[in-house]
mmCIF file of the N, C-alpha and C atoms, coordinates in Angstrom:
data_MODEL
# 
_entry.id   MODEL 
# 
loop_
_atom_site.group_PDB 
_atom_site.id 
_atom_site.type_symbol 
_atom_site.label_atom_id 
_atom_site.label_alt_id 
_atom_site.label_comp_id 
_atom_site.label_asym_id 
_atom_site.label_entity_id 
_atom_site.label_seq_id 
_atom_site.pdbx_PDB_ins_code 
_atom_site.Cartn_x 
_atom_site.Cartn_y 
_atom_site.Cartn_z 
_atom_site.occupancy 
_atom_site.B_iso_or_equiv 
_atom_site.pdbx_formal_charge 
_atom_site.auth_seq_id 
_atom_site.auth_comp_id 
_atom_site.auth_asym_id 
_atom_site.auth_atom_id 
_atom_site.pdbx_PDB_model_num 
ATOM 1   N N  . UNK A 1 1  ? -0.242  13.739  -14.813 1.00 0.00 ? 1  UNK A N  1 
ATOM 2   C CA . UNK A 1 1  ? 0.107   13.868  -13.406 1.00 0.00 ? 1  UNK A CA 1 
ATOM 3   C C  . UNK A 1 1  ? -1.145  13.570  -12.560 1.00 0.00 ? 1  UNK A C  1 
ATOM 4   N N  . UNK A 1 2  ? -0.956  12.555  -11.590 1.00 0.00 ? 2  UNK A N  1 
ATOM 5   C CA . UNK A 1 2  ? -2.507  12.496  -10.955 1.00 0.00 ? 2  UNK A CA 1 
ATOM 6   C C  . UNK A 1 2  ? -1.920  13.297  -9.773  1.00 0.00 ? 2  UNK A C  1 
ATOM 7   N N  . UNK A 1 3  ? -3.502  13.540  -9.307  1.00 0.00 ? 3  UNK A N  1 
ATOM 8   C CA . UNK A 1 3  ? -4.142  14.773  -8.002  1.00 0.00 ? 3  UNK A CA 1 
ATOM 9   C C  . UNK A 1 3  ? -3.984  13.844  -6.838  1.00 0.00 ? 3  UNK A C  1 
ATOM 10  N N  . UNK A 1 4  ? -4.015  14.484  -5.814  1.00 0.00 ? 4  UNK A N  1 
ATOM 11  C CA . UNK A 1 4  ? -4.135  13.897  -4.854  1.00 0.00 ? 4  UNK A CA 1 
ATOM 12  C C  . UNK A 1 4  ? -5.421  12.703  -4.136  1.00 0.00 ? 4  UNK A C  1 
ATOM 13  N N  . UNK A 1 5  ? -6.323  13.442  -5.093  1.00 0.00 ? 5  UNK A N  1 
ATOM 14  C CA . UNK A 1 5  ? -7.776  12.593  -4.748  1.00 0.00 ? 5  UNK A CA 1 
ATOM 15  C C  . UNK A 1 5  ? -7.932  11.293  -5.574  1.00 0.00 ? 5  UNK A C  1 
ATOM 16  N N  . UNK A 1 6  ? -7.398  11.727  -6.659  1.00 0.00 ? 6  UNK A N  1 
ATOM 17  C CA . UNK A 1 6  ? -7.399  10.355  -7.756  1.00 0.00 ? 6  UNK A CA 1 
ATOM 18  C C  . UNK A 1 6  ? -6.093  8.859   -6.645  1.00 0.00 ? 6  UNK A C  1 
ATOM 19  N N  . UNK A 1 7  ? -4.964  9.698   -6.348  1.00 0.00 ? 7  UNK A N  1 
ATOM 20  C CA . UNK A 1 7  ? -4.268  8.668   -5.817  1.00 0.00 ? 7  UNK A CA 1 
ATOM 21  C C  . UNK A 1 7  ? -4.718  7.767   -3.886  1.00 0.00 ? 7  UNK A C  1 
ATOM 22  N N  . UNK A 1 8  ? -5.317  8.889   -3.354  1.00 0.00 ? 8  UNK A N  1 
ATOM 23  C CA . UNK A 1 8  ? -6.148  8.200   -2.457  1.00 0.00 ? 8  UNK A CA 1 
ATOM 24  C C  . UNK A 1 8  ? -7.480  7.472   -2.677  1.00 0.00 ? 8  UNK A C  1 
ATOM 25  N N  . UNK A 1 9  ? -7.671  7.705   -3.903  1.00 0.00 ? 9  UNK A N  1 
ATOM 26  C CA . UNK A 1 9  ? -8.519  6.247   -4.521  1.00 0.00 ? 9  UNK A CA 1 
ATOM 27  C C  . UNK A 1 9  ? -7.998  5.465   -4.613  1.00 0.00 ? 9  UNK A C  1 
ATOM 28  N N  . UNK A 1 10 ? -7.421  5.296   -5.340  1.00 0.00 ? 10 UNK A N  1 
ATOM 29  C CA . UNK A 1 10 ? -6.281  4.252   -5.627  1.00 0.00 ? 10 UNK A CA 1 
ATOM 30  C C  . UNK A 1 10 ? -5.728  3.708   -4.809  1.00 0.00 ? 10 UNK A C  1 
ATOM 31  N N  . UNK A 1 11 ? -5.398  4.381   -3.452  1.00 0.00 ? 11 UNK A N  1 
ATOM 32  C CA . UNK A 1 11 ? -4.926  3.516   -2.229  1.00 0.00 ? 11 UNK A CA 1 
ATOM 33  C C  . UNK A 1 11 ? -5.726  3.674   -1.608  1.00 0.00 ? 11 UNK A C  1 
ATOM 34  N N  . UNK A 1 12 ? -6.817  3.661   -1.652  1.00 0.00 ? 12 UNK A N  1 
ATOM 35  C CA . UNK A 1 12 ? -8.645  3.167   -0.653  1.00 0.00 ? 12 UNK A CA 1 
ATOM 36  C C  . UNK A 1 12 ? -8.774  1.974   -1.541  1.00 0.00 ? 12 UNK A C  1 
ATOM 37  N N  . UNK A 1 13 ? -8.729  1.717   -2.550  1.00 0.00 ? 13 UNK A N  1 
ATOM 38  C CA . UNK A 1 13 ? -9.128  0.763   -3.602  1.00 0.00 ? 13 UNK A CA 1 
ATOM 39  C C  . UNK A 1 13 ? -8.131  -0.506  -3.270  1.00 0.00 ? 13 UNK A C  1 
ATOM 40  N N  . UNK A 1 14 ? -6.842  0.159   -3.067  1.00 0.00 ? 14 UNK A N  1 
ATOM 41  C CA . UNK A 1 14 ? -5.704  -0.888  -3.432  1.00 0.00 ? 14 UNK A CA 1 
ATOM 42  C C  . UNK A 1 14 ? -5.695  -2.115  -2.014  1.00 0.00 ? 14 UNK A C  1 
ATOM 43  N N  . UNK A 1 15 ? -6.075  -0.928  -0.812  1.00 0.00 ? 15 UNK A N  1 
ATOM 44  C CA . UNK A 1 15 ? -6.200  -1.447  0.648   1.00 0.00 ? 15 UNK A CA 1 
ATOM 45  C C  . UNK A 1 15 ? -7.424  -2.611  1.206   1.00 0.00 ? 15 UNK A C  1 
ATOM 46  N N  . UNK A 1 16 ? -8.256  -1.635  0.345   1.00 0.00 ? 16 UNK A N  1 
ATOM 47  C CA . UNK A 1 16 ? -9.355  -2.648  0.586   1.00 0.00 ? 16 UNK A CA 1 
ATOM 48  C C  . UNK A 1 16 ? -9.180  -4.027  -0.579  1.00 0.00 ? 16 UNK A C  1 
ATOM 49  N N  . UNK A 1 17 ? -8.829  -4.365  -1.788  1.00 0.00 ? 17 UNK A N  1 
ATOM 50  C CA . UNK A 1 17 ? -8.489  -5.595  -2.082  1.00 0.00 ? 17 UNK A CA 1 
ATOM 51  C C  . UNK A 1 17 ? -7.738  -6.503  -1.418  1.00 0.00 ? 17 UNK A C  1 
ATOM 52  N N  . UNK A 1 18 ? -6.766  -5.669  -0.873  1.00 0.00 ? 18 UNK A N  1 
ATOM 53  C CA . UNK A 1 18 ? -5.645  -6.139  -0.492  1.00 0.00 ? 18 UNK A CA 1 
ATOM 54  C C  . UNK A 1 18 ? -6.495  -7.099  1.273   1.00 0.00 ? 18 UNK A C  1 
ATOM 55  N N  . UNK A 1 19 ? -7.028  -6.389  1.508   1.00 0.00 ? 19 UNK A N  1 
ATOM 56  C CA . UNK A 1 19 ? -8.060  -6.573  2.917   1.00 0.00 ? 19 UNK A CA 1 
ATOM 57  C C  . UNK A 1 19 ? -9.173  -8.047  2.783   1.00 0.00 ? 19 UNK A C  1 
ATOM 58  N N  . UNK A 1 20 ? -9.672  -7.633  1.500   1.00 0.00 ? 20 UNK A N  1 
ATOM 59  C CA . UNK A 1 20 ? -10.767 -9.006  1.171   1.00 0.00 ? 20 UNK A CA 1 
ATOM 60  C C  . UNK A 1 20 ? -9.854  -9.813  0.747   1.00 0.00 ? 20 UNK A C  1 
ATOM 61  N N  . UNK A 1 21 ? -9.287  -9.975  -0.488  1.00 0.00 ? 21 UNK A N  1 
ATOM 62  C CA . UNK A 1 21 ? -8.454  -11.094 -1.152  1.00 0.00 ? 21 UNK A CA 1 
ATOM 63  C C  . UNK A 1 21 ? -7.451  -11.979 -0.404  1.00 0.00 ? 21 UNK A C  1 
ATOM 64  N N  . UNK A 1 22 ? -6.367  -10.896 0.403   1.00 0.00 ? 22 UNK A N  1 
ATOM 65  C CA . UNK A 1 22 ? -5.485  -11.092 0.918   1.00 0.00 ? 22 UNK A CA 1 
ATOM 66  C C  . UNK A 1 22 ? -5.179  -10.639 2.412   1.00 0.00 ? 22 UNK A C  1 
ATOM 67  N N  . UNK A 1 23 ? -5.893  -11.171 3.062   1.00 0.00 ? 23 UNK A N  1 
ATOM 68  C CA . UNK A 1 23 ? -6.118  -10.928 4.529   1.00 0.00 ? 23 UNK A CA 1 
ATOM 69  C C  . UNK A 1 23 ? -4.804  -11.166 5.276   1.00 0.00 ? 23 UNK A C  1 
ATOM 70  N N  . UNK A 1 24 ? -4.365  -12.050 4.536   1.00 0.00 ? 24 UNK A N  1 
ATOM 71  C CA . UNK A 1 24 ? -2.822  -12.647 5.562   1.00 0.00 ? 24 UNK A CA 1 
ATOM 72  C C  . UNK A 1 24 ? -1.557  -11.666 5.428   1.00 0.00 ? 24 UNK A C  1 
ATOM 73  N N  . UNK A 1 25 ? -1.705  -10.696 3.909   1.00 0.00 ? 25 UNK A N  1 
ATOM 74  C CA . UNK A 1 25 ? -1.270  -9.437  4.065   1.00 0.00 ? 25 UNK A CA 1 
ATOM 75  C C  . UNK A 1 25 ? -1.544  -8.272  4.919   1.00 0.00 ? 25 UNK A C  1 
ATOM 76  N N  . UNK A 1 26 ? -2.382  -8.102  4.788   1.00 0.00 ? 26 UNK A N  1 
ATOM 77  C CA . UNK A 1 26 ? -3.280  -6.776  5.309   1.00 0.00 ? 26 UNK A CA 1 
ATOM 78  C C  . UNK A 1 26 ? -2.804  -6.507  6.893   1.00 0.00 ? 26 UNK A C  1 
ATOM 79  N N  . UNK A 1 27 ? -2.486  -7.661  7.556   1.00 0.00 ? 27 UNK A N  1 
ATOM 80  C CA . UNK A 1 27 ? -2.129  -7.197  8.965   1.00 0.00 ? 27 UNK A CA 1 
ATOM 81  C C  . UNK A 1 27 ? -0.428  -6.796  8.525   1.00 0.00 ? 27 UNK A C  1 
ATOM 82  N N  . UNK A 1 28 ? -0.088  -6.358  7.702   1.00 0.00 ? 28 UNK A N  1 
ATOM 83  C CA . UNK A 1 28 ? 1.281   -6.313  7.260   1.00 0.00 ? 28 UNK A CA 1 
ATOM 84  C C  . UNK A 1 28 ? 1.127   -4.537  7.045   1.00 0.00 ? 28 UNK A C  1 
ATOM 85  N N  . UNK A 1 29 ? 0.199   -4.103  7.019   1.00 0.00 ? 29 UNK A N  1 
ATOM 86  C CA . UNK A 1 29 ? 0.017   -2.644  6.353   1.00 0.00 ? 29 UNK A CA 1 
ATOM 87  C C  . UNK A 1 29 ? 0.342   -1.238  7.065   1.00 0.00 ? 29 UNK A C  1 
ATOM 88  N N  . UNK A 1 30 ? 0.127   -1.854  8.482   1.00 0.00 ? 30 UNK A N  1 
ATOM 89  C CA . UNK A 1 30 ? 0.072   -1.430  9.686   1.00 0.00 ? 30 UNK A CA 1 
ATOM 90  C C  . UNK A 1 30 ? 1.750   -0.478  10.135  1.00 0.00 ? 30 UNK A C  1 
ATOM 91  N N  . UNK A 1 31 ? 2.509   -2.025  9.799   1.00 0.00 ? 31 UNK A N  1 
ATOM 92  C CA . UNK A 1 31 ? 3.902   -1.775  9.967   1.00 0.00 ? 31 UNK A CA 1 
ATOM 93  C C  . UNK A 1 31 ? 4.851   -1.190  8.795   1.00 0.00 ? 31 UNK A C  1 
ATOM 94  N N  . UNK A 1 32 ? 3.483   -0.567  7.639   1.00 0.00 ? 32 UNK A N  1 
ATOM 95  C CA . UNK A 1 32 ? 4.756   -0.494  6.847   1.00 0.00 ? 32 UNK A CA 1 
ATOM 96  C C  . UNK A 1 32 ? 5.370   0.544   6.742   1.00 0.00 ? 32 UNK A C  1 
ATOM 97  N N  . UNK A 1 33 ? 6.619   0.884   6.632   1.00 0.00 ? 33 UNK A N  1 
ATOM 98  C CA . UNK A 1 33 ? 7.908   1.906   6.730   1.00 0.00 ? 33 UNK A CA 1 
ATOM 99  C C  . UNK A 1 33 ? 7.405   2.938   5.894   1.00 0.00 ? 33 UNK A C  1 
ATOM 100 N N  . UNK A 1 34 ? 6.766   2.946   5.153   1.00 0.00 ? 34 UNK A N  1 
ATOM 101 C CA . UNK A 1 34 ? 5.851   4.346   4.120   1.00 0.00 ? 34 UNK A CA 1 
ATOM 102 C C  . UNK A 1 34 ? 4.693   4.910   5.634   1.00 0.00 ? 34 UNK A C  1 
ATOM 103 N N  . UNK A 1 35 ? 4.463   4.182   6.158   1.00 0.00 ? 35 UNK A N  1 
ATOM 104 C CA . UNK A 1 35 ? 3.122   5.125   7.383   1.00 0.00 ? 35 UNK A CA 1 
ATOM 105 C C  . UNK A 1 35 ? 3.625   5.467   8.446   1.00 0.00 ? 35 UNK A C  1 
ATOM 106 N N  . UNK A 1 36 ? 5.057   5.123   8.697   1.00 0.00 ? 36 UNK A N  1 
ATOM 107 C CA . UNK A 1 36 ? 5.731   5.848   10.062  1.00 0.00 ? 36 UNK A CA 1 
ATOM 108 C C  . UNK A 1 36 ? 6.618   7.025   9.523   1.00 0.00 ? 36 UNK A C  1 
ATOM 109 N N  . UNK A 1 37 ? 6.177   7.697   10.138  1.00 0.00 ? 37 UNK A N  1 
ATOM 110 C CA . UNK A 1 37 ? 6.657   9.057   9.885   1.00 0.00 ? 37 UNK A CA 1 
ATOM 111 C C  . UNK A 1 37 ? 7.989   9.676   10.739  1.00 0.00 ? 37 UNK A C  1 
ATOM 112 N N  . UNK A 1 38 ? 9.412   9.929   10.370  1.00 0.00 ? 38 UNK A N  1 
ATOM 113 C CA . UNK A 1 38 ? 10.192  10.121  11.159  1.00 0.00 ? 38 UNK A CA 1 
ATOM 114 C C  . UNK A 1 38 ? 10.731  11.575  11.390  1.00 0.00 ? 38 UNK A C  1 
ATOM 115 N N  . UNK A 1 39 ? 9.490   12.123  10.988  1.00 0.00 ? 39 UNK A N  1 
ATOM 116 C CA . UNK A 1 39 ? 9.410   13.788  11.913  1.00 0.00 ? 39 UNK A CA 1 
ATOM 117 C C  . UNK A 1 39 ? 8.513   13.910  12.385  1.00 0.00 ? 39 UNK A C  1 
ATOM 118 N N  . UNK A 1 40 ? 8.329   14.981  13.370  1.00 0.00 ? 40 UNK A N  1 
ATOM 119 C CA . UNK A 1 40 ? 7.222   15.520  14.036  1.00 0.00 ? 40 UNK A CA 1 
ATOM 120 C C  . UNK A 1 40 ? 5.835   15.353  13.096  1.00 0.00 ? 40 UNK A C  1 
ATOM 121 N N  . UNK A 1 41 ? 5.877   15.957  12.552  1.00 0.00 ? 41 UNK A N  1 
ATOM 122 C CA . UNK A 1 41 ? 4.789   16.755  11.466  1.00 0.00 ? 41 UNK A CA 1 
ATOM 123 C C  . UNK A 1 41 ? 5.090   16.556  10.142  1.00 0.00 ? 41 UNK A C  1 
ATOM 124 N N  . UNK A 1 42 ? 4.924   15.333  9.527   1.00 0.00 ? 42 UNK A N  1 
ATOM 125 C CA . UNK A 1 42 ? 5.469   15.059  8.171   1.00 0.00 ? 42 UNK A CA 1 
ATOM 126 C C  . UNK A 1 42 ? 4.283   16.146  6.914   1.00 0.00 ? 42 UNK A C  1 
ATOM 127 N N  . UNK A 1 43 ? 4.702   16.272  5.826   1.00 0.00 ? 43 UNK A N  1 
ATOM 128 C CA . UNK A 1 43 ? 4.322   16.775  5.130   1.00 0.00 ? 43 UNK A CA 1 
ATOM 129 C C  . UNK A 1 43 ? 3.231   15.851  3.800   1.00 0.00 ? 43 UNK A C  1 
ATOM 130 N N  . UNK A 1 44 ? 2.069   15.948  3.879   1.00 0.00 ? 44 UNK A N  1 
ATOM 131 C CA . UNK A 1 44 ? 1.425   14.531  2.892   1.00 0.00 ? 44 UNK A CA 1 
ATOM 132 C C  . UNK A 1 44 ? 1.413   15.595  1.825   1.00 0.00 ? 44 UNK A C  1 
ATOM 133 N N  . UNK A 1 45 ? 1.787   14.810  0.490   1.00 0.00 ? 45 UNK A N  1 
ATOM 134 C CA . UNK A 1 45 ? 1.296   15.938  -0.375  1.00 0.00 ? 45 UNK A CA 1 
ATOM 135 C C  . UNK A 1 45 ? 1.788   14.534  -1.685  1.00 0.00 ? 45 UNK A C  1 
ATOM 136 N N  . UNK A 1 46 ? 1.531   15.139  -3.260  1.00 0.00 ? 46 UNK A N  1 
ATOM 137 C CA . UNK A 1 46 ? 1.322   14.173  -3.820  1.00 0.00 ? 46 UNK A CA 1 
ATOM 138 C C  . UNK A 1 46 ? 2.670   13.260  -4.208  1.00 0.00 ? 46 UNK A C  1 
ATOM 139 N N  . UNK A 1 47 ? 3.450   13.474  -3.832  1.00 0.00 ? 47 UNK A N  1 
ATOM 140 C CA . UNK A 1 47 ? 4.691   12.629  -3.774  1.00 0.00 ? 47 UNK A CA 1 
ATOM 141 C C  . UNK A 1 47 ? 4.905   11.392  -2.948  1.00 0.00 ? 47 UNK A C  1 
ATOM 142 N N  . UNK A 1 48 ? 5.120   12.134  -1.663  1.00 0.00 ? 48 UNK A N  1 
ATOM 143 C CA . UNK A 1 48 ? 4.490   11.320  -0.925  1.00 0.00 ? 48 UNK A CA 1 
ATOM 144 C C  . UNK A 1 48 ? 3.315   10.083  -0.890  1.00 0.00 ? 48 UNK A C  1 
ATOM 145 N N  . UNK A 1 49 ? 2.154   9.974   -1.535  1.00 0.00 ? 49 UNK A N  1 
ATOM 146 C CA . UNK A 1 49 ? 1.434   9.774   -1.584  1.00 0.00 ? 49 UNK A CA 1 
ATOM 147 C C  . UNK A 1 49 ? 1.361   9.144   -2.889  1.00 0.00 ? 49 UNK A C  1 
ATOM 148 N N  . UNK A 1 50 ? 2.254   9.142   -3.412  1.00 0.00 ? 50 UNK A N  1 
ATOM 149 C CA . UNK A 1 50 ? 2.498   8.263   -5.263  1.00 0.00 ? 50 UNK A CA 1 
ATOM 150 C C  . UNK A 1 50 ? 3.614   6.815   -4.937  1.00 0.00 ? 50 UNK A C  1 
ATOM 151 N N  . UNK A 1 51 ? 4.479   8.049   -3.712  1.00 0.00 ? 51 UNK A N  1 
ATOM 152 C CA . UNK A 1 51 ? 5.543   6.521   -2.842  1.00 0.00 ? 51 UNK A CA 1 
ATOM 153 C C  . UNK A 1 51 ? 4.514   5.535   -2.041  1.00 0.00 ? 51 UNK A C  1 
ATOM 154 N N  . UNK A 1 52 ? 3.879   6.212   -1.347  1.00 0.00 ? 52 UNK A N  1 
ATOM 155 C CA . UNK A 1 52 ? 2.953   5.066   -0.727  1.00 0.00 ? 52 UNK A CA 1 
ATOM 156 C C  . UNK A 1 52 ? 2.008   4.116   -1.220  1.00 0.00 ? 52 UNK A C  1 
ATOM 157 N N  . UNK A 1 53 ? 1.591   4.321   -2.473  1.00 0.00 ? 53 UNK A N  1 
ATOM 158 C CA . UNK A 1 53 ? 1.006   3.563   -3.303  1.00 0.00 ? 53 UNK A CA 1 
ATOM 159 C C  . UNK A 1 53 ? 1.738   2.382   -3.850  1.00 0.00 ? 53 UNK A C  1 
ATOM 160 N N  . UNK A 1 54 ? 2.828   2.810   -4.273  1.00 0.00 ? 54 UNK A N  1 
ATOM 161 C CA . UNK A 1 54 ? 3.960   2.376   -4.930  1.00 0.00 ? 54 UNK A CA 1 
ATOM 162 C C  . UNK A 1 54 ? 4.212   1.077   -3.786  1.00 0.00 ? 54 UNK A C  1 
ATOM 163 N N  . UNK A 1 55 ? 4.771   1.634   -2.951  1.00 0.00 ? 55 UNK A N  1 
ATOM 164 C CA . UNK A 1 55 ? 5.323   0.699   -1.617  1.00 0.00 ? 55 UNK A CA 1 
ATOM 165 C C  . UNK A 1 55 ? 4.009   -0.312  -1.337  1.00 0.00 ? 55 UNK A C  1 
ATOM 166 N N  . UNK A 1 56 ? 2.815   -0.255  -1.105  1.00 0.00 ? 56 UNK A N  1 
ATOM 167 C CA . UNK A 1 56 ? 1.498   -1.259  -1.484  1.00 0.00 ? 56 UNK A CA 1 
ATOM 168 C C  . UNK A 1 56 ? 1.582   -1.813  -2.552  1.00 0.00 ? 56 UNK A C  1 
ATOM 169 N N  . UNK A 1 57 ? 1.713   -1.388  -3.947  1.00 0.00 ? 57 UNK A N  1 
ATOM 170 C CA . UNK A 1 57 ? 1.885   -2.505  -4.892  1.00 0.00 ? 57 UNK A CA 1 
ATOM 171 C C  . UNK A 1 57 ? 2.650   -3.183  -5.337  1.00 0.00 ? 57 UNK A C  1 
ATOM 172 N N  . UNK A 1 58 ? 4.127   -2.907  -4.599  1.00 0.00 ? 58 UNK A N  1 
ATOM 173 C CA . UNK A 1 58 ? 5.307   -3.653  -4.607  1.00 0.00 ? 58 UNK A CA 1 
ATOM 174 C C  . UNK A 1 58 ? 5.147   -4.570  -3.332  1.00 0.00 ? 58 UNK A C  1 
ATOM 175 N N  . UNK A 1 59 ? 4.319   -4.446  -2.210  1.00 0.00 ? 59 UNK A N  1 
ATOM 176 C CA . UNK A 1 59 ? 4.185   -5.359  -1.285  1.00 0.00 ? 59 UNK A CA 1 
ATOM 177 C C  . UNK A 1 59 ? 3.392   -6.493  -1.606  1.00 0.00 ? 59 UNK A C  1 
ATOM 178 N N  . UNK A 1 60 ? 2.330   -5.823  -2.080  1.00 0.00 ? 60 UNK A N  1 
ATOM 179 C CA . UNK A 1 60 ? 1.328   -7.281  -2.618  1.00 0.00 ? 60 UNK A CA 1 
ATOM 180 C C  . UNK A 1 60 ? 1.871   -7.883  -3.949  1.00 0.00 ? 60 UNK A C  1 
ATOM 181 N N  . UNK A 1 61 ? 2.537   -7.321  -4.975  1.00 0.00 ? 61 UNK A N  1 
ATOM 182 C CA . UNK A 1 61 ? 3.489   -8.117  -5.909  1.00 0.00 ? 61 UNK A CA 1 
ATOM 183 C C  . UNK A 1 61 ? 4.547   -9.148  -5.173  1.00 0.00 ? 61 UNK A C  1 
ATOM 184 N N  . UNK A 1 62 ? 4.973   -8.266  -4.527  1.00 0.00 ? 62 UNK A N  1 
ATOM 185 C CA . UNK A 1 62 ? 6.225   -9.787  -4.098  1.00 0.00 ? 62 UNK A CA 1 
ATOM 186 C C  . UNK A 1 62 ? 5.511   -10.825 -3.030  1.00 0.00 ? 62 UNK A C  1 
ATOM 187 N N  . UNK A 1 63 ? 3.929   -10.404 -2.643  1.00 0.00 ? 63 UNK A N  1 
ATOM 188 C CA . UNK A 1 63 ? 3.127   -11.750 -1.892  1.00 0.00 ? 63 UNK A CA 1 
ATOM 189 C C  . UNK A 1 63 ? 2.887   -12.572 -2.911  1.00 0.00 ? 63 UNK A C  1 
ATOM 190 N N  . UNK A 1 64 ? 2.325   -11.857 -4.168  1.00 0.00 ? 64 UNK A N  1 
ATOM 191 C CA . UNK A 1 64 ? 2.264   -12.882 -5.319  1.00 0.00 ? 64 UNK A CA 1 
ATOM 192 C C  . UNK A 1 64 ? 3.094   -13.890 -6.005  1.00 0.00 ? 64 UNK A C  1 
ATOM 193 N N  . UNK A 1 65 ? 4.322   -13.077 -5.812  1.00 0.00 ? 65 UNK A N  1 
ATOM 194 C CA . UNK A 1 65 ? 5.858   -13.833 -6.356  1.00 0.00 ? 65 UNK A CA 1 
ATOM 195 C C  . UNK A 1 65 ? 5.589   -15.237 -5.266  1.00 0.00 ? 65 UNK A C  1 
ATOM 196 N N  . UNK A 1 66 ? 5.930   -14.692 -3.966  1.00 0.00 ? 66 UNK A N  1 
ATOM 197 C CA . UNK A 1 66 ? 6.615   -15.501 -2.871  1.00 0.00 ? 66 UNK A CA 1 
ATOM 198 C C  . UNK A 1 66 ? 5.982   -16.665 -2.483  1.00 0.00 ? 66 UNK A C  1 
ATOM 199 N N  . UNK A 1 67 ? 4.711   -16.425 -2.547  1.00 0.00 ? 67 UNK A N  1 
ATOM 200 C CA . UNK A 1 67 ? 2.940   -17.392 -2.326  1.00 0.00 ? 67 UNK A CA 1 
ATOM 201 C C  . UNK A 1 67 ? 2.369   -17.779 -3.370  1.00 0.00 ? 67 UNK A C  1 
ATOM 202 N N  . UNK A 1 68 ? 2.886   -17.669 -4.640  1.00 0.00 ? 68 UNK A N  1 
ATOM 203 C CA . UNK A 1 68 ? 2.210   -18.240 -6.144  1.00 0.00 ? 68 UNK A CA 1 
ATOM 204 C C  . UNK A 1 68 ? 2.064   -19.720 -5.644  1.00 0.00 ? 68 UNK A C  1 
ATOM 205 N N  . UNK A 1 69 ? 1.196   -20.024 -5.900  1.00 0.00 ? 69 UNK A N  1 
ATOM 206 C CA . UNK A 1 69 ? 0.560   -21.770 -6.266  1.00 0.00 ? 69 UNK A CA 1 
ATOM 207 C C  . UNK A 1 69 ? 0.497   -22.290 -4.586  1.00 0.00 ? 69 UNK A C  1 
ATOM 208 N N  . UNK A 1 70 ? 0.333   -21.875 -3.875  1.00 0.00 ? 70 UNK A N  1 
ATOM 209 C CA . UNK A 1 70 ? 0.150   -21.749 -2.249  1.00 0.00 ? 70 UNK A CA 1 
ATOM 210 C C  . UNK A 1 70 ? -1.457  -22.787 -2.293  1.00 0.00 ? 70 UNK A C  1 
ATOM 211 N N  . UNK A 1 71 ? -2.086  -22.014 -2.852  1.00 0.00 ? 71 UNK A N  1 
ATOM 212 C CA . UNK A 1 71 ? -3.574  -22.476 -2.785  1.00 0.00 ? 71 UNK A CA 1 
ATOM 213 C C  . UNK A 1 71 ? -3.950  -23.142 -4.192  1.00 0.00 ? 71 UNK A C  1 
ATOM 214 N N  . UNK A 1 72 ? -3.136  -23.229 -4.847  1.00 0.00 ? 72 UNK A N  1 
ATOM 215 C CA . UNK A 1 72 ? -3.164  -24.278 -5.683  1.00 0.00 ? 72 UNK A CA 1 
ATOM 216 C C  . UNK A 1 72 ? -3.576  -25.936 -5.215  1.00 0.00 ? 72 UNK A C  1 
# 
């Protein structure tokens, strides 16, 4: 089971690749439906926070799918 600190590595890590490598993503991160919160006072805790990871590496996977051989 990872901690909460191990998985905000992981999405400090995942953001910032995503930032150098793939810049034309990254302004995409902003809007994504995992960081708007549709209560007052959402609750972060490690669930949360295993979906949001999740939702980043399914975003930059399907840039890979969709943009393969782009810069080829």
């Amino acid at each position: 089971m990872k901690d909460l600190r191990y998985l905000l590595t992981e999405i400090s890590e995942l953001t910032s690749a995503i930032e150098s490598d793939y810049p034309e993503l990254y302004q995409f991160l902003d809007e994504n439906p995992m960081t708007l919160p549709t209560i007052p006072h959402p609750e972060v805790n490690r669930k949360v926070m295993e979906d949001y990871l999740q939702s980043l590496r399914q975003l930059l996977e399907h840039h890979l799918q969709t943009h393969q051989g782009e810069n080829e």
